[in-house]
N, C-alpha and C positions, 0 to 999 in steps of 0.2 A: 464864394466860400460857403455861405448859407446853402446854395442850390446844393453843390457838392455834397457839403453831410445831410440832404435830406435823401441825394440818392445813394450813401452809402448805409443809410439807416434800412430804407427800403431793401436796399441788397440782403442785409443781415435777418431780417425779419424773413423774407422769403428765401434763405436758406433753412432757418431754425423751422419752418413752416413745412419746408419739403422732407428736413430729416426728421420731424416728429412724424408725419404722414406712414401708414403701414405700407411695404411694399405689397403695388396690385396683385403680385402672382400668390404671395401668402395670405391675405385678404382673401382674393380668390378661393383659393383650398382649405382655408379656414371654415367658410359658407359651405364648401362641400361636404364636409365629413361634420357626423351628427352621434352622439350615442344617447340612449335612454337604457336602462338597467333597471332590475328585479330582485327585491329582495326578501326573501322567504324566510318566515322560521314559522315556530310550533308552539300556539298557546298553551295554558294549562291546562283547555279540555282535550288536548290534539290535535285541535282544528287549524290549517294551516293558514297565517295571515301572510299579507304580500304589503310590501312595500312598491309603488312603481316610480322613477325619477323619469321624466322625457326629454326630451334632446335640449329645450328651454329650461330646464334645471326646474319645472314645477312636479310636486310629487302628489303622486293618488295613494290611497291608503287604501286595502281591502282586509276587512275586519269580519273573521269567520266565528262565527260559534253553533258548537252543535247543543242542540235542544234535547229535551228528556225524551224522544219519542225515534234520538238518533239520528234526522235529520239535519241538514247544514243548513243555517240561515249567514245571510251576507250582508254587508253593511261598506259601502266604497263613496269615499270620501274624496272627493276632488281638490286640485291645489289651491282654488276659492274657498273651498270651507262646505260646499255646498254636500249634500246627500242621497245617493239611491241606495233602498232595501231590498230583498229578496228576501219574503218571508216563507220558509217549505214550511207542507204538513202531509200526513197521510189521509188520504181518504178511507171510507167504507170496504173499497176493495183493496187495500193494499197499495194501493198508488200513488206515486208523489205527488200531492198539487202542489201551486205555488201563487203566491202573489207580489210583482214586483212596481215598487214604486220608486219612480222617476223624483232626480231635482226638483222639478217642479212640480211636484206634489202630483201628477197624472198616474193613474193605478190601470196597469193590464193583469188580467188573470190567467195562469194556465189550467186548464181541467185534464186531469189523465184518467184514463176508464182501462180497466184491463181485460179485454174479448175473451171469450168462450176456448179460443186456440192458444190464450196464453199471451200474445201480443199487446201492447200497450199502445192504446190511440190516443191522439191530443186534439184538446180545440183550446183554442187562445183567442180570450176577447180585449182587444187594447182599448184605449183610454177613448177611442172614440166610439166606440157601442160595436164595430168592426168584428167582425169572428174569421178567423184562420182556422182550418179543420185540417189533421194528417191520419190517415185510416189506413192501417197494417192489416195486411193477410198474407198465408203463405200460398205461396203459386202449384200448380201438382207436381214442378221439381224439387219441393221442401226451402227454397230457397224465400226469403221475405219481399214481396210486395208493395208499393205504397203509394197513394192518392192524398195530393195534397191540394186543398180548394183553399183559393187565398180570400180578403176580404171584401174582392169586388167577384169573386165568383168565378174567376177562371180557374182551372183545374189543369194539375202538373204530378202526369203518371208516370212512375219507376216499376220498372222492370227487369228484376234482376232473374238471370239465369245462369246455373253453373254449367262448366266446363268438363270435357273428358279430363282436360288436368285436374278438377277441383276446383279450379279458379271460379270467383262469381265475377261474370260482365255486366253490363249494366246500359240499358235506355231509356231514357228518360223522353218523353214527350211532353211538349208545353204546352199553353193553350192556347196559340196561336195557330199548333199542327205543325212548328219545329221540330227536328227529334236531334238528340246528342248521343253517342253511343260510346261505351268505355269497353274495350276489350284487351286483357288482361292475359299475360303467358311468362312461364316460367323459363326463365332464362337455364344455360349451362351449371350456372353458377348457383341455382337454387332460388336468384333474385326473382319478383318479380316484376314483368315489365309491363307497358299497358300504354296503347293507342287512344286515343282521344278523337272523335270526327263530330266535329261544331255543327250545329243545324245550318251553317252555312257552306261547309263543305272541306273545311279549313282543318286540317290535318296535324292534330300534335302529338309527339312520342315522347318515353319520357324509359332512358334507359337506365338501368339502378345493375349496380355489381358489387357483391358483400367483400367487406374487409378483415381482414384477418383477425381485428379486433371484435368483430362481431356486428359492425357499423353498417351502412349503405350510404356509399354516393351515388349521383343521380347524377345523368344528363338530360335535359329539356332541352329538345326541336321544337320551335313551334311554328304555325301555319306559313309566315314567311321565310322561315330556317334559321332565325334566330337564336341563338344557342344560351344557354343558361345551366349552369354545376352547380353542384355542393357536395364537398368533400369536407366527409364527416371523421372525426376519430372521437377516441376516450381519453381521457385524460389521467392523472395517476388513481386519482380518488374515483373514477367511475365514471365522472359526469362527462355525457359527449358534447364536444365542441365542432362547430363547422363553420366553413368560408361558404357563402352562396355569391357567384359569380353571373352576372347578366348582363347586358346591351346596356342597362342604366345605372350601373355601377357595382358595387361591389358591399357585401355585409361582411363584418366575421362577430360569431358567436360564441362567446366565451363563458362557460359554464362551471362553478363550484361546487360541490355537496359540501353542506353545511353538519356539523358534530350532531343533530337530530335525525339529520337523513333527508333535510329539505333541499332543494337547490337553487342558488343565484345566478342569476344569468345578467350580461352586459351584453348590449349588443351595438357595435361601432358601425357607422354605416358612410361609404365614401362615394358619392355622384360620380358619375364620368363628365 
């Protein structure tokens, strides 16, 4: 008898045990789909602050204020508590600098200088004494130029030239002697479209056709033909919303305008 009700205790406990248990396939698809969302409004100088929630329910706080000289300084608050600034100013010519300090208290600076042609160059020094240089000029087709020398000294040149359409393409060479090239054309439809060819050789398109709403969807080929969409529309109040479709799953972005004219966004995201 004893024996008996210990295995029918056993029995009962490992049924309550199996139906408290989530089933594996909802478990499963649970782990799959993820949302983090964005939440916008408009302090009392204008300045636009954000809320962010991320897929683990922790929220960043981005706290905008504009300064008397009109510029926007930032203040983002992480779901620990911790803190990075962004302090802008104007400089002598006209140019924004800026100085941004990191959680842990680490300060990089941006210096901007405005050329004789009107172009605005940057150098950025980060918190390790490092300087990054980017230097504008326009090319003899009027189109913008740019060299940018990073902090160990390689150099990564764009070259943009425009098109009998109008269209500006674009090469960029690295400092390695790779080059990537973007060539750009104006579809039927007035969209435009544009070829991607990787410093390895590797071929990506990327087709876009306007919608009636005034939107563009897109399709992306990429070098092994992997296909990836987003089909965009408007919603009643303005704000566009879109599905982006890929090999690793699937987004959809769902957009508000808020009564100031700010906009919230959620964005749900489902693994394959």
């Amino acid at each position: 008898m004893i024996r008996r009700k210990r295995i029918s205790v056993a029995l009962a406990a490992l049924t309550l045990a199996v139906a408290a248990a989530p089933a594996p396939a909802a478990a499963k698809q649970g782990d799959k789909t993820k949302t983090h969302s964005v939440q916008r409004s408009k302090g009392a100088d204008g300045a636009v602050d954000a809320a962010r929630t991320g897929p683990k329910g922790g929220t960043t706080t981005v706290n905008r204020s504009k300064g008397a000289d009109g510029v926007t300084d930032t203040t983002v608050t992480g779901p620990k508590g911790k803190t990075a600034t962004t302090d802008r100013y104007r400089g002598a010519d006209g140019a924004v600098d800026a100085t941004h300090t990191g959680r842990k208290g680490r300060t990089a600076t941006v210096d901007r200088t405005r050329g004789a042609d009107g172009l605005t160059d940057k150098s950025v020094a980060g918190p390790n004494g490092r300087t990054a240089t980017a230097d504008r000029a326009y090319g003899a087709d009027g189109v913008v130029d740019k060299s940018v020398t990073g902090p160990r000294g390689g150099t990564t040149v764009v070259d943009r030239s425009r098109g009998s359409d109008g269209l500006v393409d674009k090469t960029v060479s690295g400092p390695r002697g790779g080059s990537a090239s973007t060539d750009r054309t104006r579809g039927a439809d007035g969209a435009v479209d544009s070829t991607v060819a990787g410093p390895k050789g590797g071929t990506t398109t990327v087709d876009r056709s306007a919608n009636a709403d005034g939107t563009t969807n897109a399709v992306r080929t990429g070098p092994q033909g992997q296909v990836s969409t987003a089909t965009r529309a408007k919603d009643a109040s303005g704000a566009v919303d879109a599905v982006r479709a890929g090999p690793g799953g699937t987004a959809v972005v769902d957009r508000t305008r808020n009564p100031d004219g700010t906009v919230n966004r959620t964005v749900t995201t489902t693994r394959n």
